[in-house]
C-alpha positions in Angstrom: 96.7 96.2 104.5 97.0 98.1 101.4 98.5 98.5 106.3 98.4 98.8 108.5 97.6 98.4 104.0 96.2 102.0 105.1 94.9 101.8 108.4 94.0 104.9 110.9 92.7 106.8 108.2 89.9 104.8 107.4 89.1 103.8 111.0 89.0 107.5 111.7 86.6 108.6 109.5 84.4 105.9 110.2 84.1 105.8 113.8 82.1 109.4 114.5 82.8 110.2 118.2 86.1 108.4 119.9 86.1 107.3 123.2 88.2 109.6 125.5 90.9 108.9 127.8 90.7 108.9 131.4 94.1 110.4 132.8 92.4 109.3 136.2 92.8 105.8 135.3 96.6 104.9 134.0 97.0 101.8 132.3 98.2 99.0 134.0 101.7 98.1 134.2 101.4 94.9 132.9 99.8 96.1 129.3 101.7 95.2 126.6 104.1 98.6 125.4 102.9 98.3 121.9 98.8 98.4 122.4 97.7 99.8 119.7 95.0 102.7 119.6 91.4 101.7 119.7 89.0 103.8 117.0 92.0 106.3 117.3 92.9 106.7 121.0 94.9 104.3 123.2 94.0 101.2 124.2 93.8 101.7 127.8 91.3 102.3 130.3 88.1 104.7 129.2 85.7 106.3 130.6 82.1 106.2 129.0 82.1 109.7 128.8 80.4 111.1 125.6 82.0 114.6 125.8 85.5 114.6 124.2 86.6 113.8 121.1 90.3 114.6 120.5 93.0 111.9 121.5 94.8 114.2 123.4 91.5 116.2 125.2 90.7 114.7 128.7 87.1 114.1 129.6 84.6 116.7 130.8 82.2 114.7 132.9 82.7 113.6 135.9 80.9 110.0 137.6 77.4 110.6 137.5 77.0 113.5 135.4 74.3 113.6 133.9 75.6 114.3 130.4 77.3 110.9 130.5 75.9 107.6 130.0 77.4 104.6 128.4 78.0 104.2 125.2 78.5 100.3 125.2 75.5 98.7 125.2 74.8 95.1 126.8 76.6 93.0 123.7 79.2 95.4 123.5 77.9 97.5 120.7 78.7 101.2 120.4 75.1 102.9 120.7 75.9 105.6 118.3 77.0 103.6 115.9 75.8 104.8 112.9 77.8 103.2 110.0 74.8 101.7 107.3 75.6 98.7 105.3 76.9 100.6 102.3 78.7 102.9 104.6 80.5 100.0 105.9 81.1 98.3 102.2 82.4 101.5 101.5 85.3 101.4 104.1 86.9 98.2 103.9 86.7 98.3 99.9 88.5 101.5 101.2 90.7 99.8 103.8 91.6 96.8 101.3 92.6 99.0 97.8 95.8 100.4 98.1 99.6 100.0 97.3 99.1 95.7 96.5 97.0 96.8 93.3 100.4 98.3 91.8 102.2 94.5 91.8 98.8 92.8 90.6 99.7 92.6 86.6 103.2 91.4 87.6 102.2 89.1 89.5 99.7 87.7 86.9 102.2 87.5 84.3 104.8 86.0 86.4 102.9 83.7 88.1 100.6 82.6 84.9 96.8 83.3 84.2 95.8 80.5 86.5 97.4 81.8 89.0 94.3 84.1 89.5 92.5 81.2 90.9 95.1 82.0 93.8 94.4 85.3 93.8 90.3 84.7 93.7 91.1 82.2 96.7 93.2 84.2 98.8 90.7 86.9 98.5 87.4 83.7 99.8 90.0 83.2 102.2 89.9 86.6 103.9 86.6 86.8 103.4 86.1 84.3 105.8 88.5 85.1 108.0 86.8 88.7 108.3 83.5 86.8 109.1 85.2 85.0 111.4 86.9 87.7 113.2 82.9 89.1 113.5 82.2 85.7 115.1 85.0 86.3 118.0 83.7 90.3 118.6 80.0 88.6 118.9 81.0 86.6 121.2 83.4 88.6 123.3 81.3 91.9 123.3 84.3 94.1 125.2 86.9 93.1 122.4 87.3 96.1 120.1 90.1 95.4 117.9 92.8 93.0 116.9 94.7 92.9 120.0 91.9 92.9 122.5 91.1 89.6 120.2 94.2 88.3 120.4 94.5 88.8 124.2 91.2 86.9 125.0 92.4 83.6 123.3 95.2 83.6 123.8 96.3 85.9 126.6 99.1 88.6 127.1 100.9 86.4 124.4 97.7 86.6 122.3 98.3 90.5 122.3 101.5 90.3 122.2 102.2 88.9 119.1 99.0 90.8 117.5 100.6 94.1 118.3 104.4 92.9 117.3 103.1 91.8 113.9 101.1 94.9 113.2 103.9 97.2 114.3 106.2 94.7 111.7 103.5 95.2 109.2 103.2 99.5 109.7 107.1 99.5 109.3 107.6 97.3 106.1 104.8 98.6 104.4 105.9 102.0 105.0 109.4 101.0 103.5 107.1 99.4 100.4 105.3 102.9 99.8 109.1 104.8 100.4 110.1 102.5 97.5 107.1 103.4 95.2 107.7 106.9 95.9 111.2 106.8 94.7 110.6 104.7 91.8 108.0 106.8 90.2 108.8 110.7 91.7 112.6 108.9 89.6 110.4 108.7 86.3 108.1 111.8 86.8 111.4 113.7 86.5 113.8 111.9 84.5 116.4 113.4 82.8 116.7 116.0 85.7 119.5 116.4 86.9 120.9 117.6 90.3 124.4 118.9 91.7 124.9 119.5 95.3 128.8 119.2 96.8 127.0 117.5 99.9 125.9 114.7 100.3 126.7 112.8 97.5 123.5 111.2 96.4 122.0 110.4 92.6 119.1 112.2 91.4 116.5 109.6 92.1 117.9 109.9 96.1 117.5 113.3 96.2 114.3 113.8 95.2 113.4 111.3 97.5 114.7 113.1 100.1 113.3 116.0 99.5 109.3 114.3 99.5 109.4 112.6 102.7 111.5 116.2 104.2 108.1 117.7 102.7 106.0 114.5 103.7 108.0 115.3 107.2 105.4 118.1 109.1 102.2 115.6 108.3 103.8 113.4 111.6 103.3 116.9 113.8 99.5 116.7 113.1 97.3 115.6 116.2 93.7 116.9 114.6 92.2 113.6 113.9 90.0 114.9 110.9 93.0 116.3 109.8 94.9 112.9 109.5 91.3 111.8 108.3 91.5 113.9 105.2 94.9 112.7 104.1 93.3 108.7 104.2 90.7 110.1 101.8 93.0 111.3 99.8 94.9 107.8 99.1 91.6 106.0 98.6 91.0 108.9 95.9 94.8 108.0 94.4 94.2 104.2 94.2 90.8 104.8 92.3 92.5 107.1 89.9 95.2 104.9 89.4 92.8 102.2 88.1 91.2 104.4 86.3 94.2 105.5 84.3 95.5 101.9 83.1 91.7 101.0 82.3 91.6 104.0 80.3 95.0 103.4 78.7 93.9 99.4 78.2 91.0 100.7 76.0 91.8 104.5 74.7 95.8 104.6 73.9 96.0 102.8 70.8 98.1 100.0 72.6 97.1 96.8 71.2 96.3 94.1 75.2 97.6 91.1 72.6 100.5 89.9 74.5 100.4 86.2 75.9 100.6 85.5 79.1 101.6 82.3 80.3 99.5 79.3 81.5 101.2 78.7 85.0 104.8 79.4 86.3 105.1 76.9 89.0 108.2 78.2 90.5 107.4 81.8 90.5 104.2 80.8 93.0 105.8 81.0 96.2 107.0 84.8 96.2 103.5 86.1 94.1 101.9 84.6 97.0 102.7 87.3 99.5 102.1 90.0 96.8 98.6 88.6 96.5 98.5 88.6 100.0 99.4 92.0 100.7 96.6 93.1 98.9 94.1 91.9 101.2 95.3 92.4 104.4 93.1 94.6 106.5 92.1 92.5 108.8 93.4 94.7 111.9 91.1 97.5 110.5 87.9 95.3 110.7 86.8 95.1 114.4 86.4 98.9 114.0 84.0 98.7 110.9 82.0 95.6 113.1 81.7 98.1 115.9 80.5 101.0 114.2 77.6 99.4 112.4 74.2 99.9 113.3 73.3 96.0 112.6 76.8 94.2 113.0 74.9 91.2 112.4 74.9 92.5 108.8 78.9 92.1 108.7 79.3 89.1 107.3 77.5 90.4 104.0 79.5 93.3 104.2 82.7 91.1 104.4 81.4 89.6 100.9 80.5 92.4 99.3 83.4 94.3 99.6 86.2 91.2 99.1 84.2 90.2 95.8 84.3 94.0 94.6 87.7 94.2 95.6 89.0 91.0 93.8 86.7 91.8 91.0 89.3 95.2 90.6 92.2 93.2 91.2 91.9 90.6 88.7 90.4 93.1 86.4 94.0 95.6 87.0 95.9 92.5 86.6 94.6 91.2 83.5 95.1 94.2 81.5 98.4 95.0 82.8 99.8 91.9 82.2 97.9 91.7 78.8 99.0 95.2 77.9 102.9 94.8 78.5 103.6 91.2 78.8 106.7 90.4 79.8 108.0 93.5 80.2 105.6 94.6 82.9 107.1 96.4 86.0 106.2 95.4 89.5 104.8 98.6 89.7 102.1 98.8 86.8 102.4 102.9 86.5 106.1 102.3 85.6 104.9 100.4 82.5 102.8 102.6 80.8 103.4 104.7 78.1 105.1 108.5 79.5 104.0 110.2 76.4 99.7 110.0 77.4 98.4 112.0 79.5 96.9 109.8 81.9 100.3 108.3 82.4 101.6 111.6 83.8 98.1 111.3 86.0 99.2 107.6 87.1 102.2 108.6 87.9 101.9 111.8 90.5 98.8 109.8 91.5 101.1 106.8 93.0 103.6 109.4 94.2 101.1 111.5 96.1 99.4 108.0 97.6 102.8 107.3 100.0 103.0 111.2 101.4 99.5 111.0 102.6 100.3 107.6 104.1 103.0 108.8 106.5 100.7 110.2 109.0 98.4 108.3 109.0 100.5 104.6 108.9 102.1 106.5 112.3 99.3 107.7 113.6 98.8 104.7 115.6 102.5 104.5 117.2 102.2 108.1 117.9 99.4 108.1 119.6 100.0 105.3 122.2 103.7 107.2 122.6 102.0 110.2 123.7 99.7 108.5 126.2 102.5 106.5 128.1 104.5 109.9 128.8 103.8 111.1 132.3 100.2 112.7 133.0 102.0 115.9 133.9 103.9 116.5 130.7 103.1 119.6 128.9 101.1 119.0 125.5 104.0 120.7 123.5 106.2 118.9 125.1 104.3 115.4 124.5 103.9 117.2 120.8 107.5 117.7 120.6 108.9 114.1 121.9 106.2 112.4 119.2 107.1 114.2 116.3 110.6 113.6 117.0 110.3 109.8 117.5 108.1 109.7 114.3 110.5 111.7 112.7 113.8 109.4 113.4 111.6 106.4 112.7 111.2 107.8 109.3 114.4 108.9 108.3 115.3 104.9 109.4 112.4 104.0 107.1 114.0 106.4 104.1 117.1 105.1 104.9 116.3 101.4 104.3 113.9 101.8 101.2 117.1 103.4 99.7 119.7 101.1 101.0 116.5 98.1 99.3 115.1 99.8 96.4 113.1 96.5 95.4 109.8 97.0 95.3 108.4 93.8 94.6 110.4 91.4 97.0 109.9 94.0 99.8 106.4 93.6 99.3 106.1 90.1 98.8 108.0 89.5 101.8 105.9 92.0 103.9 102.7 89.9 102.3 104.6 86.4 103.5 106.0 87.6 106.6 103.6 89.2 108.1 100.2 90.1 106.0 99.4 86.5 105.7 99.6 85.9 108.9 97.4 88.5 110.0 94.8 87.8 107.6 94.9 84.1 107.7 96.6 82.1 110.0 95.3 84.3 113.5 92.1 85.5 112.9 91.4 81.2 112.4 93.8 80.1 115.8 91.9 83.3 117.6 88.3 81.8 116.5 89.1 78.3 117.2 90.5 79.1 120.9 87.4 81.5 122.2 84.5 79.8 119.8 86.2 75.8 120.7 82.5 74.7 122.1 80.8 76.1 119.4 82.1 74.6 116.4 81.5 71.6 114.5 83.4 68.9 113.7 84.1 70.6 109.8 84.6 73.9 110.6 87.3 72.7 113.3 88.8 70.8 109.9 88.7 73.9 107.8 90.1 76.2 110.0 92.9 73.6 110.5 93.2 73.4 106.9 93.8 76.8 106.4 96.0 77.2 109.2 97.9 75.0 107.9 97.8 76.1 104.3 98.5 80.0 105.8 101.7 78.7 107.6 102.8 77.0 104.5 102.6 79.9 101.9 104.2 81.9 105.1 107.3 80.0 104.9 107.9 79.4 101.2 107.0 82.4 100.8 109.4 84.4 103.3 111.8 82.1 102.0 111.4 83.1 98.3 111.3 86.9 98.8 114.0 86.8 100.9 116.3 84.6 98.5 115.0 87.3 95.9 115.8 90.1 98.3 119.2 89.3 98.9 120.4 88.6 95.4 118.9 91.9 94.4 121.0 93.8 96.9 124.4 91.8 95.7 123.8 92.6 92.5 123.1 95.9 93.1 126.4 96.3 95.1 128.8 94.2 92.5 131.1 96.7 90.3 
């Protein structure tokens, strides 16, 4: 993403005044039943009413009024957008940072030093692929995010498969930041120990329990600015978690001598969708485009914040791997010394990040759930039926991060799966199918190219990480 890599919060914050819902105007019954929200309310039919704000406040004005007007204007612009240029830079560096920065030094080392050139390409890659995905919005001017995209090459199967893989992508991500919470809430209080007749869980289990029971009540919120807040709060963890290892790197006495290697071929494949992971926030994008005041300006924004953003990763990756070597845990917090300080910092830092994620990774589910219940359900009771959804959806998602406690081949599968796909290989099939009489002869090759190369990494990729998975778990279950 990091989400979904990480997704609502971000588009929250940024977007100022949400379009409101019209109860007056159901969707139709042939819209797809996992649209997404658009800048934080469904993706149905709205009303251009600038009144309300809340996703779950109807509008005020009526046809006419004089208080309304439209706030689309003739290309499809929002005309209080307000976002400058470094507003915007600011938000997908935002959107991009996240849980992928914890695998970056393992990766590194297993992969070899040169496989940063991957990691540098992936990232021109994306790049692209964002400015490409601002090509699409210019030209379709009602399109306002990644489904509405999909749906106008492609069709109902266009959104479709846009919403099923960013559903895929919310879910297993989720799982990946369950994992990270467990690993490191595990070393934060290790050599506890805990005795309770029922149920018969380790330590490490129980205290991950007991986070995501308190982590629980954030799925009740339906105060946008509330769920807001908690996205600012992981952005605030990921930059302090860089801090930390840069200050360990050059203030902890630790010598960053150890080799790394030149290139591990074989290890390629599965890094690839950790590298991956780290840059998918493609989904996010259409809502930074539409909230600039010059959109024509995205392109440099797209540049900007990918070459800051790689810039960190290669940086994080370099002196983990250089720091620890071998020995480097998928999760760089794991690795560092428990004794400093800023390791105890690190380490509530990356356990914090996943509670404030739970919300707001949901936030998009829960919000088209509550506006596909009848029109003449009570608010508690459309309160009531979403928190209980989100809450059996996360006590599946607990229940498989502890059932899979393998950080790194969740993650890299997520990244092959699904992340690459969205940052890669549709954003260039969407852009080729609406812009077809537009482009040239080598930008028809390139896009083919990296189709192509997308799909590739996709399937070795999957295949790896999944191989990886599954002899993890059998090891993990022999005597």
């Amino acid at each position: 993403m990091e989400l979904g890599k990480k997704m609502m919060g971000v588009k929250l914050k940024m977007v100022g005044k949400l379009p409101c819902f019209n109860p007056a105007e159901p969707p139709h019954k042939s819209k797809v039943a996992s649209e997404l929200v658009n800048d934080g309310c469904s993706a149905v039919e709205w009303s251009s009413c600038r009144v309300c704000v809340e996703e779950n406040k109807v509008c005020k004005c009526k046809d006419g009024d004089e208080a309304c007007g439209n706030d689309i204007d003739d290309n499809g612009h929002h005309a209080k957008a307000s976002s400058s240029f470094v507003h915007s830079v600011i938000n997908m560096v935002g959107m991009l940072i996240g849980l992928g920065q914890l695998s970056t030094p393992y990766a590194l080392e297993n992969g070899g030093w040169a496989s940063v050139f991957l990691l540098v390409g992936l990232g021109i890659a994306c790049a692209y692929t964002s400015h490409l995905m601002g090509k699409c919005l210019q030209v379709s001017a009602k399109s306002r995010n990644f489904q509405d995209i999909g749906q106008r090459a492609f069709g109902m199967k266009g959104r479709l498969i846009a919403s099923t893989l960013l559903f895929m992508e919310i879910f297993l991500a989720l799982v990946s930041y369950t994992i990270s919470l467990s690993d490191n809430l595990s070393t934060v209080f290790k050599g506890t120990h805990f005795e309770m007749p029922w149920p018969h869980l380790s330590a490490r289990e129980l205290l991950t329990v007991f986070a995501v029971l308190v982590a629980l009540p954030s799925l009740w919120l339906r105060d946008l600015s509330s769920i807001s807040f908690l996205s600012s709060g992981g952005i605030l963890m990921s930059l302090l978690i860089f801090t930390t290892v840069g200050w360990t790197a050059a203030f902890s006495g630790i010598k960053a001598n150890q080799s790394i290697p030149v290139l591990q071929l074989h290890n390629i494949p599965e890094i690839s969708g950790l590298y991956i992971f780290s840059y998918a926030g493609h989904i996010v994008f259409p809502n930074i485009y539409k909230a600039m005041k010059d959109p024509s300006k995205f392109t440099k924004v797209s540049i900007v914040s990918f070459t800051l953003v790689t810039i960190l990763y290669a940086s994080l990756a370099f002196m983990g791997a250089k720091l620890f070597g071998p020995e480097v845990n998928p999760q760089i917090t794991l690795s560092m010394p428990r004794h400093l300080l800023v390791t105890k910092i690190a380490l509530w830092a990356t356990v914090l990040t996943p509670m404030t994620k739970y919300a707001l990774e949901f936030a998009p589910i829960a919000i088209q759930l509550e506006h596909n219940l009848p029109a003449n359900m009570s608010s508690r009771m459309k309160m009531i039926i979403r928190a209980t959804i989100g809450s059996l959806v996360l006590i599946g998602i607990l229940g498989l991060a502890l059932a899979v406690p393998y950080f790194q081949h969740v993650l890299g599968l997520t990244g092959s799966l699904v992340s690459i796909s969205i940052s890669i290989i549709l954003p260039c099939a969407f852009y080729m199918k609406i812009c077809w009489s537009q482009i040239s002869k080598p930008t028809l090759v390139l896009n083919a190219i990296l189709i192509a190369i997308g799909f590739l990494f996709a399937v070795v990729g999957t295949i790896s990480s999944s191989k990886s998975l599954i002899q993890s778990v059998q090891r993990g279950h022999s005597p």
